[in-house]
N, C-alpha and C positions, 0 to 999 in steps of 0.2 A: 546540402544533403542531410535526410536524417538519419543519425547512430544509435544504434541499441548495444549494449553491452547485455551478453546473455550470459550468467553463471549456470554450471551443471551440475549436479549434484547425482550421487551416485546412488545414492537410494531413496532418489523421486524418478517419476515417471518421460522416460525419454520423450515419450510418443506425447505427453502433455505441453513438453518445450517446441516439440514440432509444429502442435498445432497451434499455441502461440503466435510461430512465428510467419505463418500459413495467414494468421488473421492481420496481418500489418501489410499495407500495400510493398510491394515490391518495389516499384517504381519509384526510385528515392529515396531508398533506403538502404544501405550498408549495415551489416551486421558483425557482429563480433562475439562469438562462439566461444567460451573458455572453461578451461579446469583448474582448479587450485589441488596441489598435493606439497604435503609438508615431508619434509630431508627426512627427518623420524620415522618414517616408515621403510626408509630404504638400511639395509644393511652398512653398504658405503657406495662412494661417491658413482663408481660402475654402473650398479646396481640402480640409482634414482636415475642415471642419465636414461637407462635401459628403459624404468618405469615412463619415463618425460613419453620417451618415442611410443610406447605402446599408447597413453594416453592422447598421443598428436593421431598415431595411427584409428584409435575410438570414434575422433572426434571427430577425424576429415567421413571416414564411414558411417555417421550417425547424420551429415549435413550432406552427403552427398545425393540424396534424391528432391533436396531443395535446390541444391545448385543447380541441376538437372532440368528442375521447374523454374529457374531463371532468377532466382534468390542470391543477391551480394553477400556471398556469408566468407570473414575467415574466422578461422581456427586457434587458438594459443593455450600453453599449457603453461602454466608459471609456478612455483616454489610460492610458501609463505609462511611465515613468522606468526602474525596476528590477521585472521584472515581477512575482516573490513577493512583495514588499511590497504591490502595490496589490491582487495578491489576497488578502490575509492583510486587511488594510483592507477590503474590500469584505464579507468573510466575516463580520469583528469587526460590521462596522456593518450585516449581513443580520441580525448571529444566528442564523449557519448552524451546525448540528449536525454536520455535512459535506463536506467538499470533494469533488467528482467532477473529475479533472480526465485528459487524452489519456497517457498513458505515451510518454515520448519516450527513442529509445535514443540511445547519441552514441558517437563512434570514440573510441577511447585519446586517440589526440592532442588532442582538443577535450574529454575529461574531465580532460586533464592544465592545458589552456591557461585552460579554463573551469571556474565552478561551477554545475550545470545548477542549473534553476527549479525541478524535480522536488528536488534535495535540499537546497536554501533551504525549500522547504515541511515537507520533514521536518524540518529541522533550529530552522524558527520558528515553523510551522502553531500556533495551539492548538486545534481542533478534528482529530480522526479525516480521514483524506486516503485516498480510491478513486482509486486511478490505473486505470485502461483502457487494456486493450488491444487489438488489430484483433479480438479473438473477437468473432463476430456475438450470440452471445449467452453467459450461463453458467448457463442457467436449468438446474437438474438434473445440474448438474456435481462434484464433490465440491471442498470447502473446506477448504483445507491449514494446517492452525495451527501456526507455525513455534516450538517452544518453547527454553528455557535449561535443558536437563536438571543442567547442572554447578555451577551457583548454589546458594550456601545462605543467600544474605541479602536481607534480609524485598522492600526492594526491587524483587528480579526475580520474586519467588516470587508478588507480588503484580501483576507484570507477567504472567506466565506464564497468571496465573489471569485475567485481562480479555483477553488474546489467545483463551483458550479459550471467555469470556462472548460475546466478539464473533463467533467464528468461528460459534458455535450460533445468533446471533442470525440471522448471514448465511444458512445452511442453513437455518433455516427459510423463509426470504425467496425463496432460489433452488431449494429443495427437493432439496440434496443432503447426502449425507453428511461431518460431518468427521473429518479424517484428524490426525494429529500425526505431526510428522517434528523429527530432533535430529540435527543433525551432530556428531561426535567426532573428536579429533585421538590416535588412537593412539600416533604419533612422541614428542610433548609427553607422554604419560599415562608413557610405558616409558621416555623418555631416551634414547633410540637405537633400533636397527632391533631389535625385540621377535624376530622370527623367528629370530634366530641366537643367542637367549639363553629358556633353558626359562624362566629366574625370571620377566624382562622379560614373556614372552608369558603367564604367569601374572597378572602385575598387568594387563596391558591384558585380558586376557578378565575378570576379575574385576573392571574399571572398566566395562566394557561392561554384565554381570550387574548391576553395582549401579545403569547408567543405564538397564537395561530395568526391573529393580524397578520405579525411580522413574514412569516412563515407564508402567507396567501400574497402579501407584496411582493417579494422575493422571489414565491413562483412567478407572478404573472410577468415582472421584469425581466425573467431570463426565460420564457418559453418552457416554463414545466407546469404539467395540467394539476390544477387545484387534487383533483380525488388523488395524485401521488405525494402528495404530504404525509406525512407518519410522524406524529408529538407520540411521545408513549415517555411512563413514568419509571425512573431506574436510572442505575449506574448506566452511563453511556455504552458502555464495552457490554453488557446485557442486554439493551434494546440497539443498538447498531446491528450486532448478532442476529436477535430474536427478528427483526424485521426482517435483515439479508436474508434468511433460513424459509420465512413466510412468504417472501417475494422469487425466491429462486434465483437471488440476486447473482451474475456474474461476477461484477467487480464491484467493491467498494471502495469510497475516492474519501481519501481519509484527509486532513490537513494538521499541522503541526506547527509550534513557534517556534523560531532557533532563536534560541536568547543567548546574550552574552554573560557573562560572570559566575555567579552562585548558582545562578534559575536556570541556568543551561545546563548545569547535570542533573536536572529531574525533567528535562525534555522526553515526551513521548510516552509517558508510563498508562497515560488512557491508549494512546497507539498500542504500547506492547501487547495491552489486556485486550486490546479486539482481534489483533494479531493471534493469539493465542486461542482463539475462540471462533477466531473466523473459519468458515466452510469453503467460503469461494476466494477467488484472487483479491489485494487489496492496493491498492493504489496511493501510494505517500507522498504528498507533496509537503515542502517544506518552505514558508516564509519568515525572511529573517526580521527580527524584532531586536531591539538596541538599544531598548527604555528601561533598560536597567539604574 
């Protein structure tokens, strides 16, 4: 059976987690509904038990016209300390196949002062993580697979390939088409401003040609139509964006390396930057990597 863990969040859109949960087949699926509140907001102990029950009381009222529609959904309200830990905890011990959880955006200075909970999930999640965003829905919306056209080891090549297994899984789910998009750094390909030099601007169009190659093989291997390719020039986290925004993308299906040792605390930082920019839901997968 499949599991979804779904976190709530109290100042995003109820009616957004509904319909979420509206676009996942029924049949086969168990849900698990939850809130996290921290002891600090309650006076004392009285006081947070009373808080638990009003929250158990929210949650059973906010899922009850899906159970009604025939939706395996329960309910939990839990206490936490450090809040991606007690979700990652609660997920391990659902046997959730999934995390659904609100997309939260944050100013410079609070991504610089803090590390949001959104990127503790990407960075220790071990299940796939749906962030949500205010779209009322993305039913029939098209599905953005964000790939590593510049890679040649086995690694990403193998990451590339489960971003595009997931993306097809989603379009079927949501009944839209997927697209692939690959940002490129021209600057880095030429070594300087390519336009004031004929060689320079020979090697960047000839790096280009060789990532639309790769780019038209890769479509035609996995069943995605040539005209939904997108190379565009920029910081990944700019043209991932600027494409989703162009395309009206629903969900973006992002992928990530979990590395071990030193490299593993700079995991995700192009994830957090699309994160933070993105308009529609984004989809993280994460494979583990140990070539450190």
């Amino acid at each position: 059976m499949r599991k979804i863990l779904i976190v709530t969040d109290p100042d995003f859109s109820n009616e957004v987690t509904l319909d979420r949960i509206r676009e996942v087949p029924k049949e086969g699926t168990l849900f698990r509904v939850e809130h996290y509140l921290t002891p600090t907001h309650a006076k004392d102990g009285s006081a947070f038990s009373k808080a638990i029950q009003e929250k158990r009381d929210w949650l059973n009222q906010l899922v009850a016209p899906l159970v009604a529609e025939g939706f395996n959904i329960k309910t939990g309200v839990h206490a936490y300390g450090k809040l991606h830990e007690t979700i990652i905890a609660n997920a391990v011990d659902f046997g959730a196949d999934y995390i659904f959880k609100p997309l939260r955006h944050h100013s410079t200075l609070r991504r610089l002062m803090y590390t949001s909970t959104d990127w503790n999930l990407i960075r220790f999640c071990p299940c796939p993580l749906l962030l949500l965003s205010e779209k009322s829905q993305v039913h029939g919306k098209p599905v953005l697979a964000t790939l590593d056209l510049e890679t040649r080891d086995e690694p990403h090549k193998r990451l590339n390939k489960i971003v595009l297994e997931r993306a097809h899984a989603l379009s079927d789910l949501i009944g839209g088409e997927v697209h692939i998009v690959n940002a490129y750094n021209m600057v880095t390909v030429a070594g300087g401003d390519a336009s004031l030099d004929p060689l320079k601007y020979e090697v960047v169009q000839g790096r280009r040609d060789e990532y639309l190659k790769k780019a038209k093989s890769i479509a035609e291997a996995n069943g995605v139509s040539i005209e939904n390719i997108h190379l565009e020039e920029g910081a990944p986290e700019m043209v991932v964006n600027h494409v989703a925004e162009s395309l009206g993308a629903g969900i973006i299906v992002l992928g990530t390396m979990a590395r071990t040792g030193v490299s593993g605390m700079f995991i995700g930082n192009t994830a957090e930057s699309v994160l933070e920019g993105a308009n529609c839901d984004v989809f993280v997968i994460k494979q583990q990597d140990t070539s450190d």
